[in-house]
DSSP file (Angstrom, degrees, kcal/mol; ACC not computed):
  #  RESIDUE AA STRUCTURE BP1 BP2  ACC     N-H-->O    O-->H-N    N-H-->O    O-->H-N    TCO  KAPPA ALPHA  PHI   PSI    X-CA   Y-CA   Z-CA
    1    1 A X              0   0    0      0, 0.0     2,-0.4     0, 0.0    32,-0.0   0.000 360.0 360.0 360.0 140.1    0.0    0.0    0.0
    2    2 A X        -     0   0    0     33,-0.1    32,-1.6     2,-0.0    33,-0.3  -0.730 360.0-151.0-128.2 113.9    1.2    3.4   -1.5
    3    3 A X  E     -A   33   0A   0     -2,-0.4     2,-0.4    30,-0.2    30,-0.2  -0.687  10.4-150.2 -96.5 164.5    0.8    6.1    2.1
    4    4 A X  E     -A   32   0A   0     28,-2.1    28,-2.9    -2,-0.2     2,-0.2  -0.961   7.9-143.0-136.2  99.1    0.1   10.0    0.8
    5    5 A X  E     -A   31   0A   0     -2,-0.4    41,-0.5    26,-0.2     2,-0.5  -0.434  22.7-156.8 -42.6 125.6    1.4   12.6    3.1
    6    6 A X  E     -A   30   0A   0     24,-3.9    24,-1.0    -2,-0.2     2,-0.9  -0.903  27.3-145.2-126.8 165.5   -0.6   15.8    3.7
    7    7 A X        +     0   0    0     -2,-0.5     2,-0.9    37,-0.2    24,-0.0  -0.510  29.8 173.7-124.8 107.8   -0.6   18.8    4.6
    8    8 A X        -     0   0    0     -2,-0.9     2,-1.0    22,-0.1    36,-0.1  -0.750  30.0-126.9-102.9 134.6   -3.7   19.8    6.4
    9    9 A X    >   -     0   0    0     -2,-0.9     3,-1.8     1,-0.1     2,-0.7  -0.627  26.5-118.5  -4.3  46.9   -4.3   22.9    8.0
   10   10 A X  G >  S+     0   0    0     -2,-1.0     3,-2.0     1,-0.4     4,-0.2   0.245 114.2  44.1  24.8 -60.9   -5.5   22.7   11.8
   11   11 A X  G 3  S+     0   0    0     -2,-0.7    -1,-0.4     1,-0.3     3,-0.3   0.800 110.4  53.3 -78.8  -7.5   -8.5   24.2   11.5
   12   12 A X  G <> S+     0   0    0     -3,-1.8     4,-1.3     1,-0.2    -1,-0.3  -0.177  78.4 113.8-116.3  30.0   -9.4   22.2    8.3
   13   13 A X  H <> S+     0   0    0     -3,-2.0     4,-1.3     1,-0.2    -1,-0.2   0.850  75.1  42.6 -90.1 -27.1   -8.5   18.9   10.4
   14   14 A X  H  > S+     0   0    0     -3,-0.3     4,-1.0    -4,-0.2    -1,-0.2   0.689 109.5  58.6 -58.8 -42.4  -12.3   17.2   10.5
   15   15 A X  H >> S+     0   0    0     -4,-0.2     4,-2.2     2,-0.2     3,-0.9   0.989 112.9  37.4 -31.7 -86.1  -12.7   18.1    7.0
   16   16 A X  H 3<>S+     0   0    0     -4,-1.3     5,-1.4     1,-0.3     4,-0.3   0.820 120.0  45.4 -41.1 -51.9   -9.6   15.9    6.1
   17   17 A X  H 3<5S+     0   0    0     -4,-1.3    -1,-0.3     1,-0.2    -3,-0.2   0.708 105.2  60.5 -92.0  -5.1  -10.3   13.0    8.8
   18   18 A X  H <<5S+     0   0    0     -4,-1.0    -2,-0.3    -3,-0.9    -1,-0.2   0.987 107.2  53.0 -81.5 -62.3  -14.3   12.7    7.8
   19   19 A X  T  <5S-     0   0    0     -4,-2.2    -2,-0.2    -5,-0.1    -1,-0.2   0.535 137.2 -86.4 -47.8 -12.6  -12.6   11.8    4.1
   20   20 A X  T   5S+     0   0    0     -4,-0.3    -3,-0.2     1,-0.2    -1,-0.1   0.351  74.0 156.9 119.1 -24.9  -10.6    9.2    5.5
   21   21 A X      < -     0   0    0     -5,-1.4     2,-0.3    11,-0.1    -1,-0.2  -0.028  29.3-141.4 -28.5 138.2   -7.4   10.7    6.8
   22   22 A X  E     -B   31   0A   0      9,-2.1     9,-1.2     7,-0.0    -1,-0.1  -0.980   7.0-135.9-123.1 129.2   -5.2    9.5    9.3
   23   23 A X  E     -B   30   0A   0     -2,-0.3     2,-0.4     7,-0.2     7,-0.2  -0.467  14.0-155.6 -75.6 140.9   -3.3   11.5   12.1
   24   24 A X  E >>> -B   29   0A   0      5,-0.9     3,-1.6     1,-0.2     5,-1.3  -0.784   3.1-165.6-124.9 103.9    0.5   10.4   12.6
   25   25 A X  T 345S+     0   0    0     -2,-0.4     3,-0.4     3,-0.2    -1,-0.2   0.766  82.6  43.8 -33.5 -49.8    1.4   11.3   16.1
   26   26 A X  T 345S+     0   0    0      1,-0.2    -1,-0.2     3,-0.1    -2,-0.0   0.401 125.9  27.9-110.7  26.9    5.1   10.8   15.5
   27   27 A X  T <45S-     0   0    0     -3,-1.6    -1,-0.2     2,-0.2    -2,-0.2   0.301 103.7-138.5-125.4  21.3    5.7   12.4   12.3
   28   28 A X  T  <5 +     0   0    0     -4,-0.7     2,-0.4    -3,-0.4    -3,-0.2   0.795  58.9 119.2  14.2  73.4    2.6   14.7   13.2
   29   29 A X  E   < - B   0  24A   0     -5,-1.3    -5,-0.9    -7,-0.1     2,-0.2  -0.960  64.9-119.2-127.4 155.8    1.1   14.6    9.8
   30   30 A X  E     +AB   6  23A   0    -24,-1.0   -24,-3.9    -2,-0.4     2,-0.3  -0.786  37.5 174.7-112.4-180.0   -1.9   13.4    8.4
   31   31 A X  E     -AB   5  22A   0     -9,-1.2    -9,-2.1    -2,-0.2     2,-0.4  -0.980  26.3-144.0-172.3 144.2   -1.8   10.7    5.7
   32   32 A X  E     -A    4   0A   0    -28,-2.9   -28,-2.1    -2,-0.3     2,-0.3  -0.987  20.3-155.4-134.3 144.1   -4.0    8.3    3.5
   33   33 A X  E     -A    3   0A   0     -2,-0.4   -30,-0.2   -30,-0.2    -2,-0.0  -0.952  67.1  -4.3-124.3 141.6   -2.8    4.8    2.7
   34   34 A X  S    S+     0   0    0    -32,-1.6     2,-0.4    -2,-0.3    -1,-0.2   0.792  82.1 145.2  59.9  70.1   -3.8    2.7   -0.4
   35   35 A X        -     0   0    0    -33,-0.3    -1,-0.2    -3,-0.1   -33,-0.1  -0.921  32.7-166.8-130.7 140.1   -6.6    5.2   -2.1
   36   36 A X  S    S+     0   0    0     -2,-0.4     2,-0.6     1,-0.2    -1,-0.1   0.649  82.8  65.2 -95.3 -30.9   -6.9    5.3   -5.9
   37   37 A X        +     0   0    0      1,-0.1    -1,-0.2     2,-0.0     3,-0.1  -0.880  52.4 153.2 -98.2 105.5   -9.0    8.2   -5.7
   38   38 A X    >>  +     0   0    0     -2,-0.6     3,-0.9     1,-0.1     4,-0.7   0.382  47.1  95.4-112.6   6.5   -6.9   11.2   -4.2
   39   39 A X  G >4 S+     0   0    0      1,-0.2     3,-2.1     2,-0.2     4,-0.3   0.966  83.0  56.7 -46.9 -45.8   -8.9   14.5   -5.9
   40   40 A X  G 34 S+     0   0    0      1,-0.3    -1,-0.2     2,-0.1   -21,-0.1   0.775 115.2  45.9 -87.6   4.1  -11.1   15.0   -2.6
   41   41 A X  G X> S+     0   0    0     -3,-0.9     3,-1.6     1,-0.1     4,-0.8   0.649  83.3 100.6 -71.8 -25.6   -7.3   15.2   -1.1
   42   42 A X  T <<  +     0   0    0     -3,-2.1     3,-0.2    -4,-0.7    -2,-0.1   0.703  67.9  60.2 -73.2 -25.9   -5.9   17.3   -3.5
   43   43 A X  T 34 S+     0   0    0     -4,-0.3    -1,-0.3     1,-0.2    -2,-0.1   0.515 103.2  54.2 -46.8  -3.7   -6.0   20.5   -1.8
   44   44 A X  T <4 S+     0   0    0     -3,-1.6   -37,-0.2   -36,-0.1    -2,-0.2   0.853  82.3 130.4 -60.6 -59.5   -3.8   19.0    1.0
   45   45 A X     <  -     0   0    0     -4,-0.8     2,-0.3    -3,-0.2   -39,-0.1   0.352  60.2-115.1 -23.0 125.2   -1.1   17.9   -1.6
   46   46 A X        -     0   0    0    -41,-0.5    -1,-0.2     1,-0.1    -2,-0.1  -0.656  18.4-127.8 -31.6 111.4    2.4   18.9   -0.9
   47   47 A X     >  -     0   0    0     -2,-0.3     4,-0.7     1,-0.1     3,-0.1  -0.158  24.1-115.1 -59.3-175.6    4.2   21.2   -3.0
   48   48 A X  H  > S+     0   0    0      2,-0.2     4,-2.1     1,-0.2    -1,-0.1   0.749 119.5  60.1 -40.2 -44.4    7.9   20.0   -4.3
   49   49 A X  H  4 S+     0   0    0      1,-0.2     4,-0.3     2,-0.2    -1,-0.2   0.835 101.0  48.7 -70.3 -22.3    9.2   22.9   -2.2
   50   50 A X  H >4 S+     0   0    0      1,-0.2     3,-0.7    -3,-0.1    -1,-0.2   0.891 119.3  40.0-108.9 -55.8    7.7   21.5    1.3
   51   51 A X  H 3< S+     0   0    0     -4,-0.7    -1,-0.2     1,-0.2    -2,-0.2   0.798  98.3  92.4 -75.4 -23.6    9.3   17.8    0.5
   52   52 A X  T 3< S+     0   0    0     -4,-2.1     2,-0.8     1,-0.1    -1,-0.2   0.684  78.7  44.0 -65.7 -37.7   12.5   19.5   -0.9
   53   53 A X    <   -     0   0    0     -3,-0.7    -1,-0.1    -4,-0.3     4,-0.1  -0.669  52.9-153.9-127.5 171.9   14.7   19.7    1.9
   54   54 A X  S    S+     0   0    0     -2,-0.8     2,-0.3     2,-0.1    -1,-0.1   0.441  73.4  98.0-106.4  23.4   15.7   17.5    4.6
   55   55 A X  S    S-     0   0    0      1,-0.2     2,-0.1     2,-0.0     3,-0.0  -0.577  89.8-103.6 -98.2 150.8   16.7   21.0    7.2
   56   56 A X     >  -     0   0    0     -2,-0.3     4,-1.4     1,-0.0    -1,-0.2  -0.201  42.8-101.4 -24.8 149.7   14.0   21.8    9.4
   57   57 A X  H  >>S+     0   0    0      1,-0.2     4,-4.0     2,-0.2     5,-0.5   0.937 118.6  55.0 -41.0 -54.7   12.1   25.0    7.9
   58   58 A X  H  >5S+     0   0    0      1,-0.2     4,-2.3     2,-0.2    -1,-0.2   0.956 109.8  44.6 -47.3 -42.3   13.6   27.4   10.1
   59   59 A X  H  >5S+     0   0    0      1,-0.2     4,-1.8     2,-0.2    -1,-0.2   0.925 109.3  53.0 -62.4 -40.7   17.0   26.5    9.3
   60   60 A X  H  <5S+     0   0    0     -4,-1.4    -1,-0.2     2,-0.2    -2,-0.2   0.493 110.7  53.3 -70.8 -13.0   16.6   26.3    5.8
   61   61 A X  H  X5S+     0   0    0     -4,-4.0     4,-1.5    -5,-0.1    -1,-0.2   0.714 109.2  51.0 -83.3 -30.3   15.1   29.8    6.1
   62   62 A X  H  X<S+     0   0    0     -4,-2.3     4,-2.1    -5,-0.5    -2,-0.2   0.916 105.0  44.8 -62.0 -58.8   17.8   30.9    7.7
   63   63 A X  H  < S+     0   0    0     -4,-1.8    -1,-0.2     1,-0.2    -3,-0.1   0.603 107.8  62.1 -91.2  23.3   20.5   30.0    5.9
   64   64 A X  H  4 S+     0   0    0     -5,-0.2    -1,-0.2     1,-0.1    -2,-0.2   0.903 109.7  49.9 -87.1 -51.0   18.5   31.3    2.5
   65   65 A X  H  < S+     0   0    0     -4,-1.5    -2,-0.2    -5,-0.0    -3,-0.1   0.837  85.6 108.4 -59.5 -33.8   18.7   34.8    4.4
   66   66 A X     <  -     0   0    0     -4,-2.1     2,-0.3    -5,-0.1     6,-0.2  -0.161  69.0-128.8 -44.7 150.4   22.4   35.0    5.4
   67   67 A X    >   -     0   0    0      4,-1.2     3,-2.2    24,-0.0     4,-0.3  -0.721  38.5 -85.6 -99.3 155.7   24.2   37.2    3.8
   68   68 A X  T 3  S+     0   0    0      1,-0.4    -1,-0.0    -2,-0.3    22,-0.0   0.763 123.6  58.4 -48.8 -80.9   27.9   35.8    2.0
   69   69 A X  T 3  S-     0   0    0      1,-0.2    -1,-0.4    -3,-0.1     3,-0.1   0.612 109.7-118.1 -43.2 -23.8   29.5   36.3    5.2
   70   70 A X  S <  S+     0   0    0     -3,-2.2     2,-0.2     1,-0.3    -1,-0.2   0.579  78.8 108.9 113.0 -15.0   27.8   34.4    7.5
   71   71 A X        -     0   0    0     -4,-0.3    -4,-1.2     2,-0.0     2,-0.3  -0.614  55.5-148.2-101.1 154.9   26.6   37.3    9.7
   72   72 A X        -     0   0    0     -2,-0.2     2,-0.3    -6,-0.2    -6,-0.1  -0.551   6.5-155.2-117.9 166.3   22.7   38.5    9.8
   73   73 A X        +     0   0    0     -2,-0.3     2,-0.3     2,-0.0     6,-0.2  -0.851  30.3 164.8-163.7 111.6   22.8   42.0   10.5
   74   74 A X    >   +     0   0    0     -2,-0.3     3,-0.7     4,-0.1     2,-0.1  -0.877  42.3  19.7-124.8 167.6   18.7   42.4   12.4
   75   75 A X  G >  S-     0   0    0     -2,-0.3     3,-1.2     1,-0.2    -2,-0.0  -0.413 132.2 -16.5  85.4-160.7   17.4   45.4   14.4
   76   76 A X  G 3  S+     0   0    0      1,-0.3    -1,-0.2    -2,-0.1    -3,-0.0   0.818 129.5  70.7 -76.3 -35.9   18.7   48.7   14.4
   77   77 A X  G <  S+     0   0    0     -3,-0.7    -1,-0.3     2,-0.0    -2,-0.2   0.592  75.2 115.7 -71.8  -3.8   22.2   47.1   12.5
   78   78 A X    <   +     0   0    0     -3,-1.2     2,-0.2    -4,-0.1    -4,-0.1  -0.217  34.8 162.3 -33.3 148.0   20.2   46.5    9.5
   79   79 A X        -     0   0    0     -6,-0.2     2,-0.4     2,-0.0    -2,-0.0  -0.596  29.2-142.7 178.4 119.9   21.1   48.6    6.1
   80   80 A X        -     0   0    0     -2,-0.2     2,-0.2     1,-0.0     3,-0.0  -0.604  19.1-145.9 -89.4 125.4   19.7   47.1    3.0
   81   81 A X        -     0   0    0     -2,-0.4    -2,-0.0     1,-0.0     2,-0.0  -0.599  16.4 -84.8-109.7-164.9   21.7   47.4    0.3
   82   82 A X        -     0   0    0     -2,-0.2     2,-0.5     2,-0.0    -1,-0.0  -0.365  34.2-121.6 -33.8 138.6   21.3   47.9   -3.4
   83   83 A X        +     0   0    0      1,-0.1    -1,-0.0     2,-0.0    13,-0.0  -0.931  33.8 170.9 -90.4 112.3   20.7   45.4   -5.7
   84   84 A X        +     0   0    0     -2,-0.5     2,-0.2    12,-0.0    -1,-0.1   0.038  58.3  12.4-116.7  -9.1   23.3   45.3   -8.2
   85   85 A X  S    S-     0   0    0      2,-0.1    -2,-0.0    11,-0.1     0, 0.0  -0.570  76.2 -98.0-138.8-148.3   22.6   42.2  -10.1
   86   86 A X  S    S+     0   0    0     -2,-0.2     3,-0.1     2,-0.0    -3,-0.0   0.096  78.2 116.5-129.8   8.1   20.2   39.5  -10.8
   87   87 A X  S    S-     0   0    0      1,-0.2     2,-0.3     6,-0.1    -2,-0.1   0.071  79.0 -78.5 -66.9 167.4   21.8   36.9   -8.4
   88   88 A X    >   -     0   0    0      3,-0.3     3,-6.0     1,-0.1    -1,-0.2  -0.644  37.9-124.7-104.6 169.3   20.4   35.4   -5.6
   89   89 A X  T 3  S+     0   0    0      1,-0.4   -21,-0.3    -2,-0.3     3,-0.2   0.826 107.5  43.6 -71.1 -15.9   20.5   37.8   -2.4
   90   90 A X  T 3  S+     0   0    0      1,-0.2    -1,-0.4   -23,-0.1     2,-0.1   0.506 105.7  62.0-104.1  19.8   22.4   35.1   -0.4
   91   91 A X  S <  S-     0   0    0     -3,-6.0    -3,-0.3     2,-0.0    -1,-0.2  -0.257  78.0-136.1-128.1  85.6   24.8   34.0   -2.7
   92   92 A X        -     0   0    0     -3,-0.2     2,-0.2    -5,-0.1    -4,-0.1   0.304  19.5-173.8  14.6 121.3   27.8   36.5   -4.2
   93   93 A X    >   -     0   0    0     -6,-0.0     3,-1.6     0, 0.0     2,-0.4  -0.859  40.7 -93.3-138.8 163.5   29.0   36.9   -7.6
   94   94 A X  G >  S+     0   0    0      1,-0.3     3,-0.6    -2,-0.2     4,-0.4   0.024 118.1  50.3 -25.0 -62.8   31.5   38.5   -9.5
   95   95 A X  G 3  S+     0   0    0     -2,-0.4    -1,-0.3     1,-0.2     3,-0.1   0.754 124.0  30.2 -41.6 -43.9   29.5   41.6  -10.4
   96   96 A X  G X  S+     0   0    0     -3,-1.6     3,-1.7     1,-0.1     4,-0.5   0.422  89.5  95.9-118.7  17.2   28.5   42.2   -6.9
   97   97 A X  G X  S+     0   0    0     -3,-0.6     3,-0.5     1,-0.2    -2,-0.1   0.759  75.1  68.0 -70.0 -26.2   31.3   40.9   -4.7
   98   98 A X  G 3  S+     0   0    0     -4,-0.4    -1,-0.2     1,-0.2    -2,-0.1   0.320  99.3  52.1  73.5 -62.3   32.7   44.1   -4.5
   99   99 A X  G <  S+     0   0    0     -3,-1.7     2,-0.5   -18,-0.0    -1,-0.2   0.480  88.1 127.3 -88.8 -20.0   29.5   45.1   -2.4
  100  100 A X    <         0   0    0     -3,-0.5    -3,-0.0    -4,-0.5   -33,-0.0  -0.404 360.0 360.0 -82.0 130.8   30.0   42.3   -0.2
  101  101 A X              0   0    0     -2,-0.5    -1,-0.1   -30,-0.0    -3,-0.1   0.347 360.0 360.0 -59.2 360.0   30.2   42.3    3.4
């Protein structure tokens, strides 16, 4: 049997478990096992991006925000700087290293 991870929405958790849904307490997710039909699921679905990494969110939010150096600069030591390319803002290259902290 083929299990379907979902991703349901708290308040939208009776919805989900009246269709047939199943809670998993230790990967807290809910999940349908060996269904042909998975349309009255498909708002649940998991994007790509939600399966994509194997970081916790936070971390993987994190280190998309660092700047080259490694340093976060929050709070009053903020100062945004220009954008100078088309790169992306945490990773440096040629054109804007130059700029970089």
């Amino acid at each position: 049997m083929v299990r379907f991870d979902l991703k349901v929405p708290f308040a939208e958790k009776d919805a989900a478990k009246k269709l047939g849904a199943r809670w998993d307490a230790a990967r807290k997710t809910w999940y349908v096992i060996g269904r042909d039909d998975l349309d009255a699921f498909a708002k649940w679905s998991p994007s790509r991006h939600d399966e994509a990494g194997d970081a916790p969110a936070g971390q993987a939010r994190a280190a998309a925000k660092a700047p080259a150096g490694g340093k976060v600069h929050v709070g009053s030591a903020y100062v945004e700087r220009p954008r100078v390319c088309q790169c992306l803002p945490w990773e440096t290259c040629d054109k804007c290293r130059e700029f970089a902290l």
